[in-house]
Every structure is written in structure tokens, then in C-alpha cells.
GUGU-518411 format. One record per residue (C-alpha): residue number from 1; residue in one letter; x, y, z. Coordinates in Angstrom, 1 decimal. Each point is the difference from the previous one (the first is absolute). Example, Ala and Ser with C-alpha at 12.3 -4.5 7.8 and 13.67 -1.06 7.14 Angstrom:
BEGIN
PARO  num  residu      xx      yy      zz
PARO    1       a    12.3    -4.5     7.8
PARO    2       s     1.4     3.4    -0.7
//
This chain:
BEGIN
PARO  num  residu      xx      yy      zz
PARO    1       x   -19.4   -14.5    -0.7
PARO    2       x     0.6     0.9    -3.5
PARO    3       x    -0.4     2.9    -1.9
PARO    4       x     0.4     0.3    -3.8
PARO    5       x     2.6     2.7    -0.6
PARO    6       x     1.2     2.2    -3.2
PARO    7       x     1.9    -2.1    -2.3
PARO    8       x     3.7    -0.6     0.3
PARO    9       x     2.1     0.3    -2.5
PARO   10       x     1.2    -3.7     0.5
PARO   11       x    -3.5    -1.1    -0.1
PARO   12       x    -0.5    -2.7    -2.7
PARO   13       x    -4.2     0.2    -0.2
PARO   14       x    -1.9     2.7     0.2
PARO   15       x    -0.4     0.2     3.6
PARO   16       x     0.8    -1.9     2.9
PARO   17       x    -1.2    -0.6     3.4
PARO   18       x     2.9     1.0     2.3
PARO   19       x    -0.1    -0.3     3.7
PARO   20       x     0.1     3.9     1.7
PARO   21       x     1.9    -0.8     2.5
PARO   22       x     2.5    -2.3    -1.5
PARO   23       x     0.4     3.5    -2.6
PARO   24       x     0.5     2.3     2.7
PARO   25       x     2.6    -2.8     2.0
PARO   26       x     1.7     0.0    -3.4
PARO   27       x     0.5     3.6    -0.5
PARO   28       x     0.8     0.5     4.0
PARO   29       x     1.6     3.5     0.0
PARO   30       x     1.5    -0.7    -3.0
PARO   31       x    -1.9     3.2    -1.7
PARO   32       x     1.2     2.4     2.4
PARO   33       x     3.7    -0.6    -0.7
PARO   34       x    -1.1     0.1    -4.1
PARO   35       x    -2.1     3.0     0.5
PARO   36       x     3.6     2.0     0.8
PARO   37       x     1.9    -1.4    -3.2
PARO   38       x    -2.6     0.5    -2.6
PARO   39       x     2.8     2.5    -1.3
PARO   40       x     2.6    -2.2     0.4
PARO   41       x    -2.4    -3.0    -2.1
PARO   42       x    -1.2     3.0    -2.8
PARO   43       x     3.7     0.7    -0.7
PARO   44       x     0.9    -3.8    -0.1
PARO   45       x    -2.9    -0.6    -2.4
PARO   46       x     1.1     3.0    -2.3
PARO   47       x     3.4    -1.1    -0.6
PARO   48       x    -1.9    -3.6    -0.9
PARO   49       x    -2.3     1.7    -2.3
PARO   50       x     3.2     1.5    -2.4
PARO   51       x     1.7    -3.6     0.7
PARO   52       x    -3.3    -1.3    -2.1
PARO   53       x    -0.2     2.5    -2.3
PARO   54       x     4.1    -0.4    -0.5
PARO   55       x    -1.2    -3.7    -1.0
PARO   56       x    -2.3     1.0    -2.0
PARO   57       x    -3.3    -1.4     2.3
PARO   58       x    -1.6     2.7     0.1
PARO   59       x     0.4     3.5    -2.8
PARO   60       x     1.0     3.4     1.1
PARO   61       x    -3.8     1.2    -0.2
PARO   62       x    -0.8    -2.7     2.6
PARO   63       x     3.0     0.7     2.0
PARO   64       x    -1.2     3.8     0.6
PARO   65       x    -3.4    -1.1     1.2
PARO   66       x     1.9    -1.7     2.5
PARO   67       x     1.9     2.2     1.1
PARO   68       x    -3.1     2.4     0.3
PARO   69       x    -1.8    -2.9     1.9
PARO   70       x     3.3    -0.2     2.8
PARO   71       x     0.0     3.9     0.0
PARO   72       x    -3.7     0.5     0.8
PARO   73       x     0.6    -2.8     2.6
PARO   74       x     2.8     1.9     1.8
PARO   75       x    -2.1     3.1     0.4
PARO   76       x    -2.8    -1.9     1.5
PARO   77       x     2.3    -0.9     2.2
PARO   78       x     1.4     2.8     0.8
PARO   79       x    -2.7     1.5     0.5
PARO   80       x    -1.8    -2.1     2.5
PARO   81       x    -2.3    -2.1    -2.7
PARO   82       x     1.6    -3.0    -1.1
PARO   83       x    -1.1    -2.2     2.9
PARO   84       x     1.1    -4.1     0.5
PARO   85       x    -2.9    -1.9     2.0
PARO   86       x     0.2    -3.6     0.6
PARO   87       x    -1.8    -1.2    -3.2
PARO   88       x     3.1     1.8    -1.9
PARO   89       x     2.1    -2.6     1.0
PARO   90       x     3.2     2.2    -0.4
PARO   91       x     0.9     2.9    -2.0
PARO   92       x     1.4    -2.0    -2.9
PARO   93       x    -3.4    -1.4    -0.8
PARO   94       x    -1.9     3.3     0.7
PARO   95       x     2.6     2.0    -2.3
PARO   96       x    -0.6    -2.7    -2.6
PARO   97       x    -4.1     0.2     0.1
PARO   98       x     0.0     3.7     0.2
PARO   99       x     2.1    -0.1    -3.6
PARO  100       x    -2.1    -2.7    -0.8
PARO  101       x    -3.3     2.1     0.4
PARO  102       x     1.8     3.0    -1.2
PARO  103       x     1.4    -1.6    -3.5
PARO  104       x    -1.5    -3.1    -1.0
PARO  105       x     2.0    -2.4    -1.7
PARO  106       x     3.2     2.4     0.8
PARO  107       x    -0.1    -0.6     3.4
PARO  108       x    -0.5    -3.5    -0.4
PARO  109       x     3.7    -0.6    -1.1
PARO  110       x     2.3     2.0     2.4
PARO  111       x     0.2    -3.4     2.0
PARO  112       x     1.6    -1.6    -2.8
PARO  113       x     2.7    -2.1     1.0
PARO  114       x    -0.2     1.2     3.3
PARO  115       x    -1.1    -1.7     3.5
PARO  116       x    -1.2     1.9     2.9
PARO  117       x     2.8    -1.8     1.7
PARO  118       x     2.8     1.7    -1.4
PARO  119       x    -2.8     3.1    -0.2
PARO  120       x     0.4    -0.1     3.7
PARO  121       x     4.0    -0.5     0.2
PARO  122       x     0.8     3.3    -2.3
PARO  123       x    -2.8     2.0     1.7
PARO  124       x     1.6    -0.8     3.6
PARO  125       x     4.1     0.2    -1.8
PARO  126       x    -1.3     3.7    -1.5
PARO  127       x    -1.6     1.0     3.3
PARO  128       x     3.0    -1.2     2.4
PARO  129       x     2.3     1.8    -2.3
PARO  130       x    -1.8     3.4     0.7
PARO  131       x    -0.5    -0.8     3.4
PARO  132       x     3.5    -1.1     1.1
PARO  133       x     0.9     3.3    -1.7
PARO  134       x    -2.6     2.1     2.1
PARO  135       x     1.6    -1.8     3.1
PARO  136       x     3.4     0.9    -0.8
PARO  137       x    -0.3     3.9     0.1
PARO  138       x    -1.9    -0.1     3.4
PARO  139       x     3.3    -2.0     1.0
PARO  140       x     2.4     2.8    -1.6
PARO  141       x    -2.3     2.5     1.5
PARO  142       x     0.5    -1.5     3.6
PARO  143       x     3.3    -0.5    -0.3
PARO  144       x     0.8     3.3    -0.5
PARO  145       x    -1.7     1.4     2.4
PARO  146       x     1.6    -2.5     2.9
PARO  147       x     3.0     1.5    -2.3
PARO  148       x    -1.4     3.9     0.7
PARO  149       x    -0.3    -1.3     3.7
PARO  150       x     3.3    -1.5     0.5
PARO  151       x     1.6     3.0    -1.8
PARO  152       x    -1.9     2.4     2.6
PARO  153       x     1.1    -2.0     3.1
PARO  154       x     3.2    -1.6    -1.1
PARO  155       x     2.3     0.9     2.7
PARO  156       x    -2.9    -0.6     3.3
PARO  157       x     1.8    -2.7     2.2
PARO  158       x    -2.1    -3.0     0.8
PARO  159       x     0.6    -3.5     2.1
PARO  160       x     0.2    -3.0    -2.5
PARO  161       x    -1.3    -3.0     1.3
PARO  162       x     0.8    -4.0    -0.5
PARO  163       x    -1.8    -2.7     1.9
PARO  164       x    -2.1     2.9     1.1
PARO  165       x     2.6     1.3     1.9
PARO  166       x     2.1     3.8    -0.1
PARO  167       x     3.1    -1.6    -2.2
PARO  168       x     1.7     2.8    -2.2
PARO  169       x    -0.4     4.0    -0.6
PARO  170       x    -1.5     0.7    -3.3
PARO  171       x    -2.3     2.8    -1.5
PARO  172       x    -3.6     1.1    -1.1
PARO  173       x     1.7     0.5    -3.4
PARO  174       x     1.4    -3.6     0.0
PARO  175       x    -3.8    -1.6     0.9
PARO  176       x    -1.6     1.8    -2.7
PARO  177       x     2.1    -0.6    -2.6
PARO  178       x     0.0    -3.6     1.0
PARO  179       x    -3.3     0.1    -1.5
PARO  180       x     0.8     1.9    -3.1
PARO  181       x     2.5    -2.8    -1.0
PARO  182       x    -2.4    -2.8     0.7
PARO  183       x    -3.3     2.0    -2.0
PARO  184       x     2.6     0.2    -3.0
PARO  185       x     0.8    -3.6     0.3
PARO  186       x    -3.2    -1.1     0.4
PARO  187       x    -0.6     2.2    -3.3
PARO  188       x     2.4    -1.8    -1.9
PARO  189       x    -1.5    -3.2     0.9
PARO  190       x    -3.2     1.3    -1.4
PARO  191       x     1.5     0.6    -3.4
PARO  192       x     1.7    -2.9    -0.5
PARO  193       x    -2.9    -1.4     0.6
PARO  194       x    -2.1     1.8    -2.1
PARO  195       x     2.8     0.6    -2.9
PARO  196       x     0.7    -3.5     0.2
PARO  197       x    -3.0    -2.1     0.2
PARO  198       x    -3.1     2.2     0.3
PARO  199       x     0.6     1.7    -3.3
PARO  200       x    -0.3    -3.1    -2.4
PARO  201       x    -2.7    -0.6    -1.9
PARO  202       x    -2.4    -2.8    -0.1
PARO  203       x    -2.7     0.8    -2.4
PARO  204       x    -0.5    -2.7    -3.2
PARO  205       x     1.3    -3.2     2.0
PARO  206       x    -4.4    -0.4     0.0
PARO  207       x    -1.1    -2.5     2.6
PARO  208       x     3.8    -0.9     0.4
PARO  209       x     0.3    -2.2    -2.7
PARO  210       x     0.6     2.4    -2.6
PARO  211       x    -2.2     0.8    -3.3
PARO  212       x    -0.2    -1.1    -3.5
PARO  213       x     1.1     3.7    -1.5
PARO  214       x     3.1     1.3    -0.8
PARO  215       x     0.0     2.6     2.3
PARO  216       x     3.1     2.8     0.3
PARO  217       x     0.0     0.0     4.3
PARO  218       x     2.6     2.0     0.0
PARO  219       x    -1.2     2.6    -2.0
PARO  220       x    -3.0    -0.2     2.3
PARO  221       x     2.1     0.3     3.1
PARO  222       x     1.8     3.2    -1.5
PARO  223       x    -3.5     1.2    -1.0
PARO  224       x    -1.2     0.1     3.8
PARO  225       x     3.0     1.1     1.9
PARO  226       x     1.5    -3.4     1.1
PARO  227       x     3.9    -0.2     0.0
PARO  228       x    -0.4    -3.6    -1.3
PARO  229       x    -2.3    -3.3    -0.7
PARO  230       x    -0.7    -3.0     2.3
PARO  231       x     0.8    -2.6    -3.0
PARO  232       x    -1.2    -3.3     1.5
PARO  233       x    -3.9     0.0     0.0
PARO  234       x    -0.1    -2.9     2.9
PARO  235       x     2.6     2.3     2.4
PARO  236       x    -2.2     3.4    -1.0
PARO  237       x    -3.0    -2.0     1.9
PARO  238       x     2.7    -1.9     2.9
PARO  239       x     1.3     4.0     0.8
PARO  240       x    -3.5     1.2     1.2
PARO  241       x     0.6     0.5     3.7
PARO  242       x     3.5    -0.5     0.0
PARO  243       x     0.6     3.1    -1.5
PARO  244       x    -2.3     2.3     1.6
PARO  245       x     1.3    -1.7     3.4
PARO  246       x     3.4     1.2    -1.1
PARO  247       x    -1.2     3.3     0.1
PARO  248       x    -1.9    -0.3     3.4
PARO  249       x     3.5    -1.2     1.3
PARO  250       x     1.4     3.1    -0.9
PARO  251       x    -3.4     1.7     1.9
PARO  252       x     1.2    -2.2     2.9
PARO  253       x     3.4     1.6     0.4
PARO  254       x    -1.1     3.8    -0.3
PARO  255       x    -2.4    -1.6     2.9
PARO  256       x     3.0    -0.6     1.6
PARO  257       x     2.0     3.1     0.0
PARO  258       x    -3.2     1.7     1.2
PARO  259       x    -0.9    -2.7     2.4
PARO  260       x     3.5     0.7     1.5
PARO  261       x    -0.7     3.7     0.2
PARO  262       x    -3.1    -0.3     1.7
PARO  263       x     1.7    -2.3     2.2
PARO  264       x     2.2     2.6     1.2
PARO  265       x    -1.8     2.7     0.1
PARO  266       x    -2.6    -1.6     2.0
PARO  267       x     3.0    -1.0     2.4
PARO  268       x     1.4     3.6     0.1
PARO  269       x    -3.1     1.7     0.2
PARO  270       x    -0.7    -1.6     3.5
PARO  271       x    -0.2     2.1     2.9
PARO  272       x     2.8    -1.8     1.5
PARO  273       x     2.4     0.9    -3.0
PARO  274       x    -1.4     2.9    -1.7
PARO  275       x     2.4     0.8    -2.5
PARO  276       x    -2.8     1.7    -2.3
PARO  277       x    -2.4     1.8    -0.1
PARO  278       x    -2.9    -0.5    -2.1
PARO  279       x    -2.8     2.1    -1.2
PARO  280       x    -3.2    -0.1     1.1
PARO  281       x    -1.4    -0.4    -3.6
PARO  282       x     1.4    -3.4    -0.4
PARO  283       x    -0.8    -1.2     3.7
PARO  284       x    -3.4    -1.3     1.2
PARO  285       x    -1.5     0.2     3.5
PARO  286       x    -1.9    -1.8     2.6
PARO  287       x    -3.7    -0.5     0.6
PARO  288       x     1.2    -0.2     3.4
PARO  289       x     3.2     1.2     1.1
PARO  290       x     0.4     3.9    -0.9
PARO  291       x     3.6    -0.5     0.2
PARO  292       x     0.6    -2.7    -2.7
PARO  293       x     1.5     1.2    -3.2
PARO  294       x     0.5    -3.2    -2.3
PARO  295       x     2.0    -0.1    -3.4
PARO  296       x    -2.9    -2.9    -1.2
PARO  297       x     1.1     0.7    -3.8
PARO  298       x     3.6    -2.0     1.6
PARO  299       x    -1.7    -2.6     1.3
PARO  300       x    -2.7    -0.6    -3.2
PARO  301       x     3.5     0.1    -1.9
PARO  302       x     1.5    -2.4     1.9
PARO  303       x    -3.1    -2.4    -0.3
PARO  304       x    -1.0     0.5    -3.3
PARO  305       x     3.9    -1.2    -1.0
PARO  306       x    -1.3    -3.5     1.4
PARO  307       x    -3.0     0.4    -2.7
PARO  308       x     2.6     0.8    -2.8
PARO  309       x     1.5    -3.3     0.9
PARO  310       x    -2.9    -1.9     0.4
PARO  311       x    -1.2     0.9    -3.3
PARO  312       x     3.1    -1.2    -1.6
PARO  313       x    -0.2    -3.4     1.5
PARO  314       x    -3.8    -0.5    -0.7
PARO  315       x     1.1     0.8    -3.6
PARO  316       x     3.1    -2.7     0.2
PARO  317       x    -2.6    -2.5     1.0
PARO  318       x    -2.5     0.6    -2.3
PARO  319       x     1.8    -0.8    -2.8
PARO  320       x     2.3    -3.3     1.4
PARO  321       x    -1.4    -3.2    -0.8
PARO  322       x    -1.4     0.7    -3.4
PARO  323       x     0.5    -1.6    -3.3
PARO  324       x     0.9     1.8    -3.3
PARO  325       x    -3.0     2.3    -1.2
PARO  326       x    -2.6     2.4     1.2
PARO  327       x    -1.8    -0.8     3.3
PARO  328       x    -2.9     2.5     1.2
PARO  329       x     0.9     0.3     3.3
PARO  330       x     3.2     2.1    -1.5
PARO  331       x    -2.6     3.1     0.1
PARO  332       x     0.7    -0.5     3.8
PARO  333       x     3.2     1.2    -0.3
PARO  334       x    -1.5     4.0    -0.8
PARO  335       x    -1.1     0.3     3.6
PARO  336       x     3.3    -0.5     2.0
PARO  337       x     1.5     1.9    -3.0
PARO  338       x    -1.8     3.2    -0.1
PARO  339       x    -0.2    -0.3     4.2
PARO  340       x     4.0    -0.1     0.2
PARO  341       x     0.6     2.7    -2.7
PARO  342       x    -3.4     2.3     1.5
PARO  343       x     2.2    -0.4     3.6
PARO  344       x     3.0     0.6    -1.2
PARO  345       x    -0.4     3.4    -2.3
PARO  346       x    -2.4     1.1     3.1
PARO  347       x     2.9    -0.9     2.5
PARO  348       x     2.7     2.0    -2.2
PARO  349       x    -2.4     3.1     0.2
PARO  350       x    -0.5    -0.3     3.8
PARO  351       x     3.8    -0.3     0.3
PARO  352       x     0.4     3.4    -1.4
PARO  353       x    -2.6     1.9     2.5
PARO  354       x     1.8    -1.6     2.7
PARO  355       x     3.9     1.3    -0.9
PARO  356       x    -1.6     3.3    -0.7
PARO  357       x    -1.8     0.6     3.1
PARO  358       x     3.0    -1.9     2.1
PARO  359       x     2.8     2.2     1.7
PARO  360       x     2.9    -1.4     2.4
PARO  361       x    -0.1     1.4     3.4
PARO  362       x     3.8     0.3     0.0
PARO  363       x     0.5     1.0     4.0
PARO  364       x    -1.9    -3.0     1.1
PARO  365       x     2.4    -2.5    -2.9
PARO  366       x     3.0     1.8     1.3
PARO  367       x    -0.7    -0.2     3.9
PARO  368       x    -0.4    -4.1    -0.9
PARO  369       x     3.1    -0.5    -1.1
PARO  370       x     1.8     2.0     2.7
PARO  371       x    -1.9    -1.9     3.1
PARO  372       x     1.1    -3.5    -2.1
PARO  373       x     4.4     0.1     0.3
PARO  374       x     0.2    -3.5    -1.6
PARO  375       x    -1.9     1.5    -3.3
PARO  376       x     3.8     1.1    -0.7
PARO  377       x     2.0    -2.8     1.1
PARO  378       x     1.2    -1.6    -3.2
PARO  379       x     1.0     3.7    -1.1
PARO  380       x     2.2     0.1     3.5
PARO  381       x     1.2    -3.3    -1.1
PARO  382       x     0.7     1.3    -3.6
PARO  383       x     2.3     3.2     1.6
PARO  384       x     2.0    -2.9     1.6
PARO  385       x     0.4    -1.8    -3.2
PARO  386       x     1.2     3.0    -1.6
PARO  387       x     2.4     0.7     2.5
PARO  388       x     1.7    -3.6    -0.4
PARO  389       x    -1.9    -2.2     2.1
PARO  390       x    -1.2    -3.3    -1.5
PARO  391       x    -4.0    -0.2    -0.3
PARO  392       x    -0.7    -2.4     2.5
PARO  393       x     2.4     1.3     2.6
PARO  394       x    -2.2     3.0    -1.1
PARO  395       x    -3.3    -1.3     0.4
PARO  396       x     1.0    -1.5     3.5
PARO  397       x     0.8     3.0     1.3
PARO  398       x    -2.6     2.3    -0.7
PARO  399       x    -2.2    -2.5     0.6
PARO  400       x     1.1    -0.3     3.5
PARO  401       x    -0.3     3.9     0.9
PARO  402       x    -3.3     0.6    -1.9
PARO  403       x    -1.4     1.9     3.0
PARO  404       x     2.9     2.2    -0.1
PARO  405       x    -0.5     1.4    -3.6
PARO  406       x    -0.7     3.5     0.4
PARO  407       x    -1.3     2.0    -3.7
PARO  408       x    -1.1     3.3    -0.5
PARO  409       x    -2.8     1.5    -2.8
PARO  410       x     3.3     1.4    -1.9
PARO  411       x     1.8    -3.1     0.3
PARO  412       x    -3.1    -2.2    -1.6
PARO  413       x    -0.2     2.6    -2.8
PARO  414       x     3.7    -0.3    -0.7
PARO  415       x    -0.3    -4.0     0.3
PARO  416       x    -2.4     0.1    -2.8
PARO  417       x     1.9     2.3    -2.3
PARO  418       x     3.0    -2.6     0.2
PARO  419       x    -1.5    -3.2    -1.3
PARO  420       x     0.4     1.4    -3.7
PARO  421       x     0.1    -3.5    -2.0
PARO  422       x    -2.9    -0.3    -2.8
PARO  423       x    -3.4     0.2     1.8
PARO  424       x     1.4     0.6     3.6
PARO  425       x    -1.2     2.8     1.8
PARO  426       x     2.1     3.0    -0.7
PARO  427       x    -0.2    -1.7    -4.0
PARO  428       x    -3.6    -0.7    -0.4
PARO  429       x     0.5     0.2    -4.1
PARO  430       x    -3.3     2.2     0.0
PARO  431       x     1.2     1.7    -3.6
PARO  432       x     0.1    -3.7    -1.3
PARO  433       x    -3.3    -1.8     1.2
PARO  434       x    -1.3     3.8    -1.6
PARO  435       x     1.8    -0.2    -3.6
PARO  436       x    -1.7    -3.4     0.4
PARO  437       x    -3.5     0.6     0.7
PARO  438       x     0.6     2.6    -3.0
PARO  439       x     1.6    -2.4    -2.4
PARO  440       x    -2.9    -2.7     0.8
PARO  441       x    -2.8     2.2    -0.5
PARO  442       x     1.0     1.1    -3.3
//
């Protein structure tokens, strides 16, 4: 079935019988990603307007009507009114007809020189910029509070574990922080990324071959907010996908950190260990057993980290096996894109009720390492070493008197307090990872 449909911008006669359903296959869910850059595409299409009027394609007078036009379209938007539907397309051409029907001739030539295809690449560079930016102060923000939290409980003794076995004393204060190095890690990643790559401009390499006009792209690049230009028009249209995976890779490693947490918390938090507590307004119950008390906002975390990482890769594949230029099935790549970063800002957030509403039950740690002697074993060995004995020699005989090793509460506190190298217990560096988290979120 067929249905003849408003006419398209690209439309060569007047009107054109175009199949409905082939339209709506086309457009897919395309829309709904465009709907939430419109700002992103009215800023991108402002800078391009002064870029024409710099050239002298368009005068002042028709440069102001423009600008009117893109202003008038950002408050529709905002306020609720300035609606994509599938017959839009995207919201390059609807921005372009509503100038259009707002200015005549004006509106006519904003799309001078320029292809929706690097249209699309600046809008999406703009928008990752901003968003990679949002993502990085909900990191900061969590890692200071696992900071806050490790501060609170720095000295509470707890078992560490290898192989998933009791191997070596170390602290509540120690765990936490763990995680405040990794979230400021995985924020530097971010902006490398982002300083790096992200923030170059494509805008004026057209359909990826370039234009006939003269055009100053750095000036436009400076003019919206990019650090630099993407020079070669053919690469501007080859980075589409690679660039915005880059950034989901960095969404895959804050996954990471937090898939670990969850990990261990939903370990910890098991009846048999109980070494915290958590409160009830971040636990779920049973339909069924009145006794369950489930940290589900763990477990979605840890599944959700899979979805992060799925995203990426359905991004990698959708862009291998292409030659040089624009293909459609690029729009593809918004879905996965928007999913991973949607997950991962969402995931930061939930990170942050869980350390806040988390406390270590500190009797329950400390009773765990006193009923496992061999937790302390390599320390016993380490007394020995001290005292002249070589390592092994050491090693051998500790490890054939485990069961003797007798340790009190005083003497696991004291244990800590000794291992004072850079980031061992009784040294955490807690001012450090703070005067960093300060000097990164300036």
C-alpha cells in the first residue's frame, strides 16, 4: 500500500508516491534519538548560518531572521511543541522546512554547502561533548562519596580474598578507596577521549567530499566550541561510529568499576557473610518469602554492565565492512549509543544511593578474620623475614603451623597500622585521591 505523503525536501517533482511503510522502516526510531538533540542541531546550524554570512551567502539582515527562526525553534522545544513524527524524517529536515515556511527564500539557503551527512556528524560531536561532560561529574560525584565512605570507615578490619578464599588482612577504608582510584581513572579515560577525539569538528567536509566554497572551518569550529577541525572530508564520514564507540568504551569501564562493586556487595551482603548492612530503602522484598531482603539495584547493575558492552560491539559491527561514504544504516548506530550512555549515567546515580545507604557491620568483619588464622600468615612469615630468616624458609614454616597462629582484635588493628607503603593499609593516601578529585573537578 501507498500513500502519497508531504513533500520531501529531496523530492525532485512535486509529489511522489512513497511506500508508508518503506517511510516508517526508514525513519525506524531514528526520530526519537533526534527529537533529544534538536538543541544540539539548532546550535550547529547557528554557527553555520555566521559561517555563510562570513562568506558573504547570505547578508546580516538574512542572517538575523535566522537566527530568530533557530531561536523560536528552541523554545518550541522546550516547551513541549516542536514535535518530530515519521514524515519529518529527522530534525535536520524539519528545522530546515520550519525556516523554510518561516522565511522564504532565507531559509532556503542555510543548507548551502552543507549535507545532512556531516549535519548529522557535528550534531552527534556537539551532543557527545555535553554529554561525556554530564557523565563526568556524576563520576566525581561518586567518587567522592566512596571517598566520604572510606574516610568514615578507614581503619574497620576486613578479610581480603583471592581465588575466593580468606588471603590477607586489609580494611573497609582500603575497598572503598579502591573504587575512588578506578572512578578517577575511568574519568580520565573519558576526557581523553572526549578532549581528544570527540571535540573536533566536522561540519563543511558536505557529503564527505568536500564543497566548491572557500570556507574558514576553523573559524567555524572556534565559533561552536570545538577544540579543533576534522580536515579530511572522506575520514569526517569513515569516524561516524568509531568515535562515538570510543566513548561507549569509556561507558564500558565505569560499567566495570561498578559491575565490580555490585559484585561484592552482593557477595558481602549474603547472609552467610554479612559484612553490611543495608537499608531498607535500597532493598526489595518477596511476593513470597517475608524474610527476603534483596539489593536488586546490585544485581540490575551487574546485568545492565553486559548491555553497556553489548551496545559497544553492536556499534563495532555496524560500521565494519563498509566502503568510504555515508550508508543509512549508520542511523543504527544512535540506539546502542543513547542505550549505553542512558545505562551508564543511570548506573552512576544508583551507585551513589547504594554507598549512602551502605554501613559495614564491623563486629561481624572483625569476628571473620579472627575464626580464619591463615588470613595472617604471610604477615607471620613477614616477622620472620624481618628477623633474618630468608623468605622461603619463611614461608615454609608458617605455612606448616597455620593452625597454630593465634591473633587478637588488638593485634589485627596494630597489623594494619604497620603496612605504611603508599596505598597500604595504615597509608591509604586518602588526602591524595581528595586533592585529586578537587583538582579534576575544577
Amino acid at each position: 500500500m501507498s500513500d502519497t505523503i508531504k513533500k520531501k525536501i529531496w523530492f525532485k517533482n512535486k509529489s511522489v508516491d512513497l511506500n508508508r511503510i518503506v517511510e516508517e522502516y526508514n525513519a525506524g526510531e531514528d526520530i526519537l534519538y533526534d527529537q533529544q538533540m534538536i538543541p544540539d542541531d539548532v546550535w550547529c546550524s547557528r554557527g553555520y548560518a555566521r559561517l555563510l554570512e562570513r562568506h558573504n551567502l547570505i547578508s546580516k539582515k538574512e542572517l538575523a531572521d535566522l537566527e530568530t527562526g533557530l531561536d523560536e525553534i528552541l523554545k518550541l522545544w522546550e516547551n513541549g511543541k516542536f514535535i518530530l513524527k515519521i514524515e519529518d524524517e529527522d530534525c535536520h529536515t524539519k528545522i530546515e522546512e520550519y525556516l523554510i515556511e518561516r522565511f522564504g527564500d532565507t531559509g532556503k539557503k542555510i543548507h548551502t554547502g552543507r549535507s545532512r551527512n556531516d549535519q548529522v556528524l557535528v550534531m552527534m560531536r556537539f551532543f557527545l561533548k555535553n554529554k561525556s561532560h554530564e557523565i563526568r561529574i556524576h563520576l566525581m560525584n561518586l567518587a567522592q562519596d566512596f571517598l566520604d565512605f572510606a574516610k568514615k570507615y578507614e581503619n574497620v578490619p576486613m578479610p581480603g580474598y583471592t581465588h575466593m578464599q580468606k588471603a590477607m588482612p586489609t580494611s573497609v577504608g582500603t575497598w572503598a578507596a579502591s573504587f575512588v582510584e578506578e572512578l578517577l581513572d575511568d574519568a580520565r579515560l573519558l576526557s581523553v577521549i572526549t578532549d581528544e577525539i570527540v571535540d573536533q569538528n566536522p561540519l563543511g567536509s558536505g557529503a564527505g567530499y568536500g564543497s566548491p566554497f572557500d570556507f574558514d572551518r576553523d573559524w567555524l569550529s572556534k565559533e561552536l566550541g570545538f577544540s579543533r577541525t576534522q580536515t579530511n572530508p572522506i575520514y569526517c564520514q569513515n569516524s561516524r561510529g568509531k568515535i562515538e564507540g570510543l566513548v561507549l568504551e569509556a561507558c564500558c569501564n565505569i560499567m566495570l568499576t561498578l559491575n565490580k562493586f555490585a559484585s561484592d556487595l552482593l557477595f558481602f551482603t549474603t547472609q552467610e557473610f554479612q559484612f553490611f548492612e543495608m537499608d531498607d530503602s535500597i532493598s526489595t522484598g518477596s511476593s513470597i518469602m517475608p524474610q527476603k531482603k534483596n539489593l536488586d539495584v546490585a544485581e540490575l547493575m551487574r546485568g545492565r554492565t553486559a548491555t553497556v558492552m553489548a551496545c559497544r560491539h553492536e556499534m563495532a559491527m555496524n560500521i565494519s565492512n563498509k566502503i568510504l561514504g555515508y550508508h543509512r544504516d549508520g542511523q543504527e548506530i544512535k540506539r546502542p549509543l543513547f542505550l549505553g550512555l542512558r545505562y551508564t549515567e543511570m548506573s552512576l546515580d544508583a551507585a551513589r544511593a547504594i554507598i549512602g545507604n551502605i554501613a559495614p557491620n564491623a563486629d561481624v568483619m572483625m569476628k571473620s578474620c579472627l575464626a580464619a588464622p591463615g588470613l595472617f600468615a604471610a604477615h607471620k612469615a613477614f616477622e620472620l623475614v624481618k628477623k633474618g630468616m630468608t623468605f622461603r624458609d619463611a614461608y615454609r614454616e608458617v605455612g606448616s603451623t597455620i593452625s597454630e597462629i593465634n591473633i587478637s582484635e588488638k593485634e589485627i588493628h596494630e597489623m594494619l597500622k604497620l603496612s605504611t607503603h603508599q596505598g597500604g593499609t595504615g597509608n591509604l593516601g586518602l588526602e591524595k585521591l581528595q586533592k585529586q578529585i578537587d583538582e579534576m573537578q575544577k
